[in-house]
N, C-alpha and C positions, 0 to 999 in steps of 0.2 A: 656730436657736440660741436659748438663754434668754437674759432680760435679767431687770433688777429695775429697777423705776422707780418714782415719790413721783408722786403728781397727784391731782388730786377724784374721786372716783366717776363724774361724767359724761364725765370725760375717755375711759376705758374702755371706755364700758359702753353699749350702745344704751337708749333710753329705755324700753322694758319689763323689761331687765335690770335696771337703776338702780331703780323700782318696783319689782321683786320683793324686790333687795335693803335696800331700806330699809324694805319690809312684813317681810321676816325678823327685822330689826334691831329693828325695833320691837316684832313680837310678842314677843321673847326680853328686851324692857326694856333695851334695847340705845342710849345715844342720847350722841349727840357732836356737836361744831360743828366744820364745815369751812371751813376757808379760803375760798372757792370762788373768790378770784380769786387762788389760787396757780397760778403755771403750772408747768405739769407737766416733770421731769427725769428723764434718764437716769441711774444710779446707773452700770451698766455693761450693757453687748450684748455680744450674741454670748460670751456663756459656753458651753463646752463642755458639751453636751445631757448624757451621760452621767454626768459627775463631779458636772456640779450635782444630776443627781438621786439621787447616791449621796448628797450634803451632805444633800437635801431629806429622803431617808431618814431620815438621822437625826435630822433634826427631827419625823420623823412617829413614830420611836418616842418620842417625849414629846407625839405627837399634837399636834403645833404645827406643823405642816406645812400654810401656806394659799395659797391662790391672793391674796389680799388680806386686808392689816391694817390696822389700823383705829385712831385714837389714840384709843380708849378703853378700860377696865380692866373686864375680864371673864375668864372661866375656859375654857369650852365654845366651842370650836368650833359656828361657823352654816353650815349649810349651806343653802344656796341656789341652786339650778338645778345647774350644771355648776362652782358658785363655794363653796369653803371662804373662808369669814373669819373672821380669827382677832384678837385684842386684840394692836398691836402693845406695848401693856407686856408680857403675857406671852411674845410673842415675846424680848424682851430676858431675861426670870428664866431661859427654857430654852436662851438663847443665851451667857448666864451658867455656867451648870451646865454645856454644852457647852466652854468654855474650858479647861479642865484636858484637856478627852480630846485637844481639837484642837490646843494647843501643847505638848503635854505633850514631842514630840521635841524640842524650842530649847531646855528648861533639860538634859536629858537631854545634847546636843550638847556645852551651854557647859562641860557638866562633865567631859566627854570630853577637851575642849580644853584646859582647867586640867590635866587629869592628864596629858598628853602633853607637856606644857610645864615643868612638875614633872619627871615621869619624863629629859627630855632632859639634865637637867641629871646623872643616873645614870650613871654608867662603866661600868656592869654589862657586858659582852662576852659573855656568854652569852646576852643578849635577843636580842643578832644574828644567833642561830643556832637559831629557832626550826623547828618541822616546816613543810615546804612541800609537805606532801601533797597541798592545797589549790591550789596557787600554780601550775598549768599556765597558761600564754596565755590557754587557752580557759576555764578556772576562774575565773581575773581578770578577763575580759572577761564573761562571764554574771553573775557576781556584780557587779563595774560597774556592770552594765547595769541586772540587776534595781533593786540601792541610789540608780541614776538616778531609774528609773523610779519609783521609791515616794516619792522624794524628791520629785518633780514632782506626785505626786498630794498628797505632805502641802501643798505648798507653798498649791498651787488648793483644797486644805480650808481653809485658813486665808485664803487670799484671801478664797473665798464668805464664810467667816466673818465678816470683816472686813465685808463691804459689806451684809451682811446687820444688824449690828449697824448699820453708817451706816444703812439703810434706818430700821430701828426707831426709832434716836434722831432722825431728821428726821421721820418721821411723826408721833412726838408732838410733840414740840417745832415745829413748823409748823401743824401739824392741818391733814395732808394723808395720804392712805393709801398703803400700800405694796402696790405690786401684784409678783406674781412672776408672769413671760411663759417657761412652757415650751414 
C-alpha cells in the first residue's frame, strides 16, 4: 500500500542514499534548511496502490511526479539513484493547475441539484412520461453501478489531492520533505 509522509531526509534514507542525494542537490545549486529535529508523520497509509498511481500519473504528465519534495523552489526534477526529487513549491503550482480538472464534478453536481430543485417546483406531466428504453432492472443496476464506481474513483482523486496539497504546504512551511511510499 502507498502512504505519503513529511520527515528529514535521514529519516528515510540509509546513509549512502542521504550523501548521494544531497551531492545531487548540491551539484544542481539546489540548497534548503531542514528541520532535523522534526519528527516525522504520517499524512495517510495504505492508499490504494492502483488509483494513487493513476493520481501520480497525472502529476507526471506536468512531470511533477517525485519520490521526495523538498521545501525549496526550483523547476527540474533530480534524479538521484532510484529517487526523483522534486521542489515541493512546485508540487503546489501543478497541484494548483490540477484543481479545476479534479473538482471540476462538485460545481457540475451542485448545478445539477439547483436545477432539480427548480424544475420540482414544474407541473409539467409530460416530464413523467419520458422514454424508458433505458430503464430495464438490469440497465438501472449497470449504470448504478458503473456512476458508483466512477463516483468512488473521483471521490479517492480528490482525497490524494487533498493530502497531497497537506503534504506540500507542511513541507514548506515546517522545512521538512515530503516523501511519496509506493
Amino acid at each position: 500500500m502507498a502512504s505519503i509522509e513529511v520527515a528529514v531526509l535521514s529519516h528515510n534514507l540509509e546513509e549512502d542514499e542521504l550523501s548521494a542525494v544531497q551531492t545531487a542537490l548540491a551539484e544542481t545549486d539546489i540548497h534548503f534548511e531542514l528541520d532535523q529535529e522534526a519528527d516525522p508523520r504520517l499524512i495517510e497509509g495504505d492508499l490504494d496502490d492502483d488509483l494513487f498511481v493513476e493520481f501520480l500519473d497525472q502529476l507526471e504528465a506536468s512531470d511533477a511526479a517525485c519520490d521526495i519534495y523538498v521545501p525549496a523552489e526550483f523547476e527540474d526534477v533530480v534524479v538521484c539513484g532510484d529517487y526523483r526529487i522534486g521542489s515541493a513549491h512546485a508540487l503546489r503550482l501543478v497541484l494548483e493547475e490540477m484543481r479545476n480538472d479534479i473538482f471540476e464534478g462538485d460545481e457540475e453536481e451542485e448545478e445539477e441539484e439547483e436545477e432539480e430543485v427548480e424544475d420540482a417546483g414544474d407541473n409539467d406531466v409530460d416530464e413523467d412520461f419520458d422514454d424508458f428504453d433505458d430503464d430495464t432492472p438490469a440497465a438501472r443496476y449497470n449504470n448504478e453501478a458503473d456512476n458508483d464506481s466512477m463516483a468512488l474513483k473521483d471521490d479517492q482523486m480528490r482525497h490524494f489531492w487533498h493530502l497531497m496539497f497537506k503534504g506540500a504546504r507542511t513541507c514548506i512551511r515546517e522545512s521538512v520533505c515530503l516523501f511519496i511510499h509506493r
